[in-house]
C-alpha angles and dihedrals in degrees: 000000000000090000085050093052089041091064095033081056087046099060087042101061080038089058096041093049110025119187093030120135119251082249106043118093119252103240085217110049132026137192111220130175088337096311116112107209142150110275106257109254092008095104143015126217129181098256095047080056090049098049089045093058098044093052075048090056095034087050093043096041086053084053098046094239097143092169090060093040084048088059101044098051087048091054083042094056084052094049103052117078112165131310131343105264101343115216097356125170089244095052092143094052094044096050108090093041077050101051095043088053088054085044096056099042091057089056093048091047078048096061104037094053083053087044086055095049094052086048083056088248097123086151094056098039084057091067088054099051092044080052097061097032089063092066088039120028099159101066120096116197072084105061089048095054078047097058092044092050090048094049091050093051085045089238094149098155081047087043091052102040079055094061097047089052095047087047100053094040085056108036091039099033101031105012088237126143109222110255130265088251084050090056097034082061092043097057089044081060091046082057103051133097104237102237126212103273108247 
């Protein structure tokens, strides 16, 4: 088995840096101390991107430096298209690093949307959060930004409609009733004025 990986290492180095000597280093991948590995700096994935921001934002949030953090969650939203290595053959193996990346994204999408409020942008922070809650709609610290941002927007009939969603995705798809903050923010919406969208 290790003769077969070693020429299997072998093409590979041959098919990431064609035309390169036997005994040239391929400028990708390394064999050190018996561990083949990607040579440090000599590539860039998403996730390496996306790990990179969030340390940004996490770094930046811990300093207090809300217009870096600001940056970074935004670059963060771009970044982030969908899950981490959909239908691949290791599913099994993928799926915590998956999950965390969605996790994290969620709580980035989170903070920037508050970000936004606080910067008096409901409308915009409300991308973000429909945006999130489309990986995970289950999840209702949400649905609660959501409200808030919507009540601050004075989008009541929107605020509404997102009650009646986050309800019936938790009490069909889960048989969980939504929380007392969930319906202390709900009947803050039955008591608003619906305001001209703007």
């Amino acid at each position: 088995a290790l003769n077969n990986f070693y020429v299997v290492w072998s093409s590979m180095k041959r098919a990431l840096a064609p035309g390169t000597r036997r005994d040239q280093p391929c400028p990708y991948v390394e064999h050190v101390r018996g561990v083949c590995r990607v040579v440090p700096g000599g590539l860039s994935t998403d996730l390496g991107e996306f790990d990179r921001l969030l340390s940004v934002a996490r770094k930046a949030h811990s300093a207090g430096d809300e217009d870096i953090e600001f940056d970074a969650l935004g670059s963060l939203a771009e970044l982030y298209r969908g899950e981490l290595l959909p239908g691949d053959a290791y599913d099994d193996w993928f799926a915590p690093l998956r999950e965390r990346c969605r996790h994290d994204f969620e709580d980035g999408m989170l903070r920037l949307a508050s970000l936004l409020e606080s910067r008096g942008e409901p409308h915009q922070g409300l991308a973000y959060l429909r945006q999130a809650t489309l990986y995970d709609p289950w999840r209702e610290d949400l649905y609660q930004a959501t409200l808030r941002l919507q009540i601050a927007a004075g989008q009541r009939s929107a605020a509404v409609e997102t009650y009646m969603s986050c309800r019936a995705r938790l009490v069909e798809d889960l048989g969980l009733d939504p929380s007392a903050e969930t319906r202390r923010l709900y009947d803050k919406v039955l008591g608003m004025e619906e305001r001209p969208f703007s």
